[in-house]
C-alpha positions as CSV (number, residue, x, y, z in Angstrom):
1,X,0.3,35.8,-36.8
2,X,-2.2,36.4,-33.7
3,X,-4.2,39.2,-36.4
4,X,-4.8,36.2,-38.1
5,X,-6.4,34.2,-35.8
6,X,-8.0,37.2,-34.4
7,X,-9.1,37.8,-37.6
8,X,-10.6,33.8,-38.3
9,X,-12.3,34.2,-35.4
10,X,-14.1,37.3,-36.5
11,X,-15.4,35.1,-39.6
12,X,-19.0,33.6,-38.6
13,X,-19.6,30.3,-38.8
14,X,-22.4,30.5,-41.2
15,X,-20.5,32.5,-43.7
16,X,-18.1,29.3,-44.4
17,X,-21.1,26.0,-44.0
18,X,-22.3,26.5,-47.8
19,X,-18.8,26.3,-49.6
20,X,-17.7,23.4,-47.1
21,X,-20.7,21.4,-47.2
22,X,-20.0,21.7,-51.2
23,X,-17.4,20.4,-50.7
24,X,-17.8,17.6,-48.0
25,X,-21.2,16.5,-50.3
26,X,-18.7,16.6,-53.4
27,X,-16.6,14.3,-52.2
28,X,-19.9,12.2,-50.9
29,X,-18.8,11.6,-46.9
30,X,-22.2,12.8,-45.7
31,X,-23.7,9.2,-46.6
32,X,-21.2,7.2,-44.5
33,X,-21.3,7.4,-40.6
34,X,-17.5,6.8,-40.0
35,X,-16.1,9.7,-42.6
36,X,-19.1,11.9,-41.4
37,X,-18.0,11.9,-37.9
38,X,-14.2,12.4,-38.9
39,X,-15.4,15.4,-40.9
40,X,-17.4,16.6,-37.6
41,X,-14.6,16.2,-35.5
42,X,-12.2,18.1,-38.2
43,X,-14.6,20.9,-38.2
44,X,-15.0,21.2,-34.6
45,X,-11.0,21.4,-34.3
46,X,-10.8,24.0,-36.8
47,X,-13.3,26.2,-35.4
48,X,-12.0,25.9,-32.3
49,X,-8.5,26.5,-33.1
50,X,-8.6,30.3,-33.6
51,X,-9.8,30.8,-30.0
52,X,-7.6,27.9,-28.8
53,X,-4.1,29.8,-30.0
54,X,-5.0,33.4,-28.7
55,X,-5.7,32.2,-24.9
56,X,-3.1,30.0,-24.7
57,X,-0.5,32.6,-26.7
58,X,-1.9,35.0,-23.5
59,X,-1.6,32.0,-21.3
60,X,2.2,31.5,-21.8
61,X,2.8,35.1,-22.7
62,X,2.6,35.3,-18.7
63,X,4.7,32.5,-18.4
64,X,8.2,33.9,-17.3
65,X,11.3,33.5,-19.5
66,X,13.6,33.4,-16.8
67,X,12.5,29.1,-16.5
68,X,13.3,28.8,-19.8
69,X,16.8,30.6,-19.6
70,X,17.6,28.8,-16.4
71,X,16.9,25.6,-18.2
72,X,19.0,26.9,-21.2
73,X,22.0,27.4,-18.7
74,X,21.4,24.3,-17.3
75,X,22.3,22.8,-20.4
76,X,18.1,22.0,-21.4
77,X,17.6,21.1,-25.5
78,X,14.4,23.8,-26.0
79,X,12.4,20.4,-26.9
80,X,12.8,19.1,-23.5
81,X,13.0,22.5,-22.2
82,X,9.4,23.2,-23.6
83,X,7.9,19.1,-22.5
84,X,9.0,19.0,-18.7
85,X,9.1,22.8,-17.7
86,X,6.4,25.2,-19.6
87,X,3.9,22.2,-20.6
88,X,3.5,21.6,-16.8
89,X,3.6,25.0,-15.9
90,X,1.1,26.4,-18.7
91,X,-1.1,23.2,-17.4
92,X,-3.9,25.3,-15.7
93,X,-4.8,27.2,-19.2
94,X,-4.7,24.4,-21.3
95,X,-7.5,22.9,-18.6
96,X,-9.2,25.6,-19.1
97,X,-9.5,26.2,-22.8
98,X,-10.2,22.5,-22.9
99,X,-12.8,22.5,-21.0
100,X,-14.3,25.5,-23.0
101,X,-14.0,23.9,-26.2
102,X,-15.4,20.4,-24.7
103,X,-18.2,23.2,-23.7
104,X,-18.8,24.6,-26.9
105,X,-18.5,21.0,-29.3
106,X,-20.9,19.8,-26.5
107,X,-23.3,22.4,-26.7
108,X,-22.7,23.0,-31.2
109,X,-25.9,23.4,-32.8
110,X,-25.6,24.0,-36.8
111,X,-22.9,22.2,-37.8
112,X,-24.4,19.1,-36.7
113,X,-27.8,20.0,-37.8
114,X,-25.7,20.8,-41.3
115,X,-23.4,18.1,-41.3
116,X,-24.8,15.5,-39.7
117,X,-26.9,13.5,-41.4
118,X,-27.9,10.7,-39.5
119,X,-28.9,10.1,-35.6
120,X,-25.8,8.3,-35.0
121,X,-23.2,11.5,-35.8
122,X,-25.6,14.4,-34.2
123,X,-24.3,16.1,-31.5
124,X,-26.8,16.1,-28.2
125,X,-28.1,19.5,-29.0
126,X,-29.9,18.2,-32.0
127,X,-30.6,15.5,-30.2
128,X,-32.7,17.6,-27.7
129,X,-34.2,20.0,-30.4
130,X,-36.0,17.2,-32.0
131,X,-36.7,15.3,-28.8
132,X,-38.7,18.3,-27.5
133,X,-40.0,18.8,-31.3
134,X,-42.0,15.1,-31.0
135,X,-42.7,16.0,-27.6
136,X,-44.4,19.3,-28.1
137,X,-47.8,19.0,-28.4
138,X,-47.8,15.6,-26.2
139,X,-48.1,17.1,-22.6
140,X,-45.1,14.9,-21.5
141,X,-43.5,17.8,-19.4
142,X,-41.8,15.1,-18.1
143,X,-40.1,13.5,-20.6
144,X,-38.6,17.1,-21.6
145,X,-37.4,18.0,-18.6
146,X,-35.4,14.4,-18.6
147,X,-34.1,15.3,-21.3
148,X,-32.8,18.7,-20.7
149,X,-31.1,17.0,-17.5
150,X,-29.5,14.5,-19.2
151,X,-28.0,17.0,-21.9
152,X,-26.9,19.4,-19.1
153,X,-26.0,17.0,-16.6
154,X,-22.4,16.5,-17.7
155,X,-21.3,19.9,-18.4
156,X,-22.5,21.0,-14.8
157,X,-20.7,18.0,-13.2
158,X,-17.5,19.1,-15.0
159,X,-18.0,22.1,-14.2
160,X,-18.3,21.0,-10.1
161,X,-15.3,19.4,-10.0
162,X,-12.8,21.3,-12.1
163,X,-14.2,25.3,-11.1
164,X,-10.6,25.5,-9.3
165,X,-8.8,24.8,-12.5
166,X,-11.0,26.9,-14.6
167,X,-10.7,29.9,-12.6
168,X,-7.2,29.3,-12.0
169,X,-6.6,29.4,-16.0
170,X,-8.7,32.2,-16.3
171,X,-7.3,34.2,-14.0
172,X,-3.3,32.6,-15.1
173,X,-3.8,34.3,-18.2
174,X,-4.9,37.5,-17.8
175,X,-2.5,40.7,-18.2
176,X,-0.8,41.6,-15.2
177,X,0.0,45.4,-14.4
């Protein structure tokens, strides 16, 4: 199971955009703003999801067993076992990896630029790209730095505030020795 995720993630990104935008223009979502941000959002899950699974497999890998048999002797159900003991506990990974896929949806170029086909469902990166395009040959130095603020802004402010947790999931998951 983990070769095959290890395996999906190995796949680049542009190998699979011509046989899915077939099929997302087949079915003719690109021309509607609501189903052409659900289809976004589907594709930024699934992309995501390879990379999602193998840190938080290593995450609770390292995640000792012995909580789970106590529970079991306690007289725990594995469902409730899983909700209010190893949930909480595996907390600091899944923090992290959210905060790294937030990261990488936040900062996607090409499948917006692909997919999205109007202002309203381009990610911020596209945004930027052609916001610095009309402002090239303009002078306004200004207005492009503004704008590169204003796209970075909120990953370095979540960054601020939740480095602890980041470097705590990091750092949770690795292979001890």
């Amino acid at each position: 199971m983990q070769n095959a995720f290890v395996a999906s993630m190995g796949v680049p990104v542009v190998m699979i955009v011509l046989p899915l935008f077939a099929m997302v223009a087949g079915l003719d979502i690109l021309n509607h703003v609501i189903p052409n941000k659900l289809t976004l959002i589907f594709l930024y899950v699934g992309i995501n999801v390879p990379y999602t699974t193998i840190f938080l497999m290593g995450f609770f890998a390292n995640i000792s067993r012995a909580f789970e048999e106590a529970a079991a002797i306690d007289g725990c159900p594995p469902g409730k076992c899983f909700w209010q003991i190893m949930l909480p506990m595996a907390q600091p990974g899944i923090i992290t990896v959210s905060i790294f896929n937030f990261i990488n949806v936040w900062n996607e170029y090409f499948i917006s630029l692909i997919f999205g086909n109007s202002d309203q469902v381009r990610s911020v990166a596209v945004g930027l790209y052609s916001m610095i395009n009309s402002m090239k040959y303009t002078g306004d130095w200004a207005g492009m730095f503004a704008s590169v603020i204003i796209v970075f802004l909120p990953t370095f402010v979540l960054y601020l505030f939740l480095s602890e947790r980041i470097i705590a999931g990091v750092t949770g998951g690795g292979v001890k020795g």
